[in-house]
Structure formats: C-alpha cells, structure tokens
N, C-alpha and C positions, 0 to 999 in steps of 0.2 A: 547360712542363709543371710540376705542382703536387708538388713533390717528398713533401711531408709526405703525400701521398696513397698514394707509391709506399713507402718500406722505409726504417726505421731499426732498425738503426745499415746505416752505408753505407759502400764505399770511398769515396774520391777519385776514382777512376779512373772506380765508375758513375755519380758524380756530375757528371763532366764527360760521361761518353756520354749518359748522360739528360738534359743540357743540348747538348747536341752542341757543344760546345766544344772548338773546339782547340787553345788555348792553357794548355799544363797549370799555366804559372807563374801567371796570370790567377784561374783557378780557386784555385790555393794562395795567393794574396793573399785573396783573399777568404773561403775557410775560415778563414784564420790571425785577421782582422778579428772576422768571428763566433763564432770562440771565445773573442779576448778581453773581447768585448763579451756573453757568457757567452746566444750564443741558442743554441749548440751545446757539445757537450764533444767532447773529443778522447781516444779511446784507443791509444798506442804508449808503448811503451819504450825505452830505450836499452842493455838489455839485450847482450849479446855477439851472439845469434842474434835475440831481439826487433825489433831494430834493422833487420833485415834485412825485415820483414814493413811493408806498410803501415797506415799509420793508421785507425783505422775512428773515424768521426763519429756521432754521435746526438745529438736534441735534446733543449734544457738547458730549465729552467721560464721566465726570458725569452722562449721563444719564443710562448710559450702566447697570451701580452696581444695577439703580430702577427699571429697564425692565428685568435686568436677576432675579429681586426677586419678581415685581411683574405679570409679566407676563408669568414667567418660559421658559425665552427663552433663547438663548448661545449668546456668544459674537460672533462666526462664521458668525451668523445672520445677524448681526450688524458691522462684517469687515469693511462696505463700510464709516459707520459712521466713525469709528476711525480714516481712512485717510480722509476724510473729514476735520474732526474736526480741523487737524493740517494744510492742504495745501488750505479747503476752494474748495465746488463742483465746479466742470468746469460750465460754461457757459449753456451749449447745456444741461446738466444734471439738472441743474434749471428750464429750460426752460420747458423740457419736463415734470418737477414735477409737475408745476404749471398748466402747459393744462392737464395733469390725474387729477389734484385736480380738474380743472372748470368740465371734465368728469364726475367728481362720485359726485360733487355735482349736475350738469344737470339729472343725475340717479336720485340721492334721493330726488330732485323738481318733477319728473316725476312722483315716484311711490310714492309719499309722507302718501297714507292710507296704503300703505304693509311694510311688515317686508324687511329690503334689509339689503346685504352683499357684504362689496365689498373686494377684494383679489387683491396683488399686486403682480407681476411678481419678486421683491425680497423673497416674503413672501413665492413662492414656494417652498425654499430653507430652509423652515422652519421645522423642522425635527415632530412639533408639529401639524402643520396644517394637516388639514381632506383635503386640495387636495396635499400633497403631494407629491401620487402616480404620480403626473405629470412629478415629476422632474425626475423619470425612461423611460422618453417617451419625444420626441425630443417636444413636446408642450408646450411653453413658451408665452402664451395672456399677453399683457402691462396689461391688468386687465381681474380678472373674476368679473363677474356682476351677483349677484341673488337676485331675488325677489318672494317674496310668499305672495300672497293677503291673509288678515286676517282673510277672509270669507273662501280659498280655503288650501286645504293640498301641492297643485302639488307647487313647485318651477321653478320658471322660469330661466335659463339661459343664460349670454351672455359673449363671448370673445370677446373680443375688441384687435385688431390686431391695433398698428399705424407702418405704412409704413414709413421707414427712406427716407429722400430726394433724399438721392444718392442711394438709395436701386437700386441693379440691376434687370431685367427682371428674369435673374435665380433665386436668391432671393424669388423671387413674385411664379414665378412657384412653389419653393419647398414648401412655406410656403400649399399652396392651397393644392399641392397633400399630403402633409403632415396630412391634415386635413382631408384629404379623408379617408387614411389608418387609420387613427385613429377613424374614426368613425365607420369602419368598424372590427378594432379591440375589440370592445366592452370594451375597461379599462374603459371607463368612468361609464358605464352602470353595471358595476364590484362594482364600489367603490361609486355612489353618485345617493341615488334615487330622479331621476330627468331625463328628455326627455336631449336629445343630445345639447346643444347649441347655441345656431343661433351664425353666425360670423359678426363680425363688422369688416368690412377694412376702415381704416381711409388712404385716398390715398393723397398726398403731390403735387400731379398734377393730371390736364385732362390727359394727356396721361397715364402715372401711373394708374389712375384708369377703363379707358377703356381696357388699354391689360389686368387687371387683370380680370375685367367683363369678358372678350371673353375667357379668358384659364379656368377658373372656368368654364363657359359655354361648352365651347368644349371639356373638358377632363369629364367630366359628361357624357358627352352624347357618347362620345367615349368610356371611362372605366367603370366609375363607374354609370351607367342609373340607376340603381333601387335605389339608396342614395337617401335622403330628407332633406339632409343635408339645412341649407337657410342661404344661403350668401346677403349678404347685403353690398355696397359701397357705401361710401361717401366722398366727396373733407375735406381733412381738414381746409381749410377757413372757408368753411362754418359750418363744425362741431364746432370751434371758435366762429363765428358768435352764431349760434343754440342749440348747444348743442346738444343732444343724441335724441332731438323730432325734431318735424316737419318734412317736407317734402321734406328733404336731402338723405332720402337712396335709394342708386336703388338696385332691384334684382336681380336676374338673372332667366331668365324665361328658 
C-alpha cells in the first residue's frame, strides 16, 4: 500500500497496520533509518508526560525527489509537505491526520476479505488520480472509501464528510445541498463504474448533528423527493470510540 497516498503525519502503530506488519522492532528500524536519512521527521518529546505518548511521523523534503520518481507525481502535490517540513504541521492538522488514519484503518478491519481503496481529500489534487474529475466540482470528502468483495465485480462507495467544530449551520446546509446537485449531475456516474456513494457525516456535536439530520430530511422531501441518495450521521466521539462499524449511524428516513 502506497502510504504517502493514505495520512501524514502518522503513528507508528498505523503505519505497521497499513503495512500489516508484525514485527514492531522491524518497523522502528526502519523509521529510525528514514529519519536519519531525513525522508521523514519525527515528532516526540522526552518530556515527564510527553514521553509517554507515541511519536508521530511526517514527511521531510528528501522525500519529495522518491515520490516524484517513484510514484510519478509533482511537487505541486506535495506543496503542503514542503512548508511542513521547514515550520512543522499545526496542531489541529495532526490531529485531524491521525483520526483519518484510525478511519481508514477502522475501513480496512471492517472489510478485511475485499479489495479496499482509500483516497485523500489532498490526493484529489492529484493531476494522476482516476477521481480527479472531482476537483472540477465543488465535492471535496476528507476521504473517499471503496470496497469490492473478492467474490463480487460491483465496488462499493463512501464519502466521509468530517464536520469542523466551529463549522456553521450554512456550512452544513451547503455541503448537503451540494451533494444533492451532484448526484443529480450525473459526473460521478460519467467517470467511475460504481452506484452513487453513501455519505458519512461525522458530526462534532448532538446539535450539529441533528440540524444536519433534519435539513438533509427536509430538503429531500421538499426538492430533491425522487434522490436515493443515503445519508448516514454520526457523533464523532463515538466514531473515536467505534470506528466506521457498529451501531453509530443514523439515517434519515
């Protein structure tokens, strides 16, 4: 698996499950090697409580020269890295790397006998990627998520929407009707054989994710009645807690 595709910055820990490796010393050889050979940096402390947390990884500007040859992608790609590298990702940008990584690894636990694929909301930007066409259409998912059972040809689907804390009500409204129009745009249906989506709203409050339920519901049934569109919401606590299973999402009926 093509890690620079899936989340930086990373644990250790998803970086061995997204390798499915199970030798953790193996994996820490080999981090340790790429850091000093500067394709990665390393962030941990030795702090009193610091110390106790693990290291998170991200890629350093060496990496840039192996990815534009092995991978045939640009630096443009890769801008985010470069300032990175020198100032060291914010905070909130960490944060958010590491809950997409327990995301697409809670994915790949789930569907663990199908073929899966997971797509980052940078990677749309990717001039090479087969969803591309996205990046001409206001549709911008933290992840696309596809799965295809080994036994079956159909691919399965999903966008994962994460709601910012302070995301406004207009915010939430546009993103929904957004998703309307696009469905009924047909691009998707253009460019990827494969059914429409299901949407995952990851909601950062009860409130948040009730008004989102209720305007998804009511602009349905007001505009768009004959869509099949399936929205699906959940708290993200509990998405933390669960991951991408169990019995976290609600629909909208």
């Amino acid at each position: 698996m093509q890690l620079y595709r899936l989340l930086v910055p990373v644990y250790r820990i998803q970086i061995q499950s997204f390798l499915k490796h199970k030798d953790h010393r193996r994996i820490n050889s080999w981090l340790k090697d790429l850091t000093e050979k500067e394709y990665i940096k390393r962030i941990w402390s030795n702090g009193y409580y610091e110390r106790t947390l693990p290291a998170v990884y991200y890629l350093a500007p060496n990496s840039l020269a192996y990815l534009e040859i092995r991978y045939i992608v640009t630096r443009t790609y890769f801008k985010k890295i470069e300032i990175e590298a020198k100032a060291g990702p914010a905070e909130h940008y960490i944060s958010d790397a590491l809950f997409l990584g327990e995301i697409s690894l809670s994915f790949l636990d789930i569907n663990k006998a199908a073929i899966c694929t997971i797509i980052t909301k940078t990677e749309l930007v990717d001039p090479y990627s087969e969803y591309g066409f996205l990046a001409e259409t206001k549709i911008k998912p933290d992840l696309i998520l596809a799965m295809r059972a080994s036994t079956k040809n159909m691919t399965k689907y999903y966008f994962v929407e994460i709601i910012d804390r302070y995301a406004s009500t207009i915010l939430i409204r546009s993103k929904i009707k957004r998703y309307f129009d696009f469905y009924y745009s047909e691009i998707w249906e253009d460019n990827v054989s494969g059914k429409f989506p299901a949407l995952l709203f990851v909601c950062p409050s009860l409130y948040l994710l009730i008004y989102a339920k209720r305007y998804a519901r009511r602009i349905r049934s007001e505009e768009y009645e004959d869509s099949k569109i399936k929205f699906q919401f959940a708290l993200l606590e509990n998405v933390k807690l669960s991951g991408l299973g169990g019995e976290i999402w609600e629909n909208i009926n």
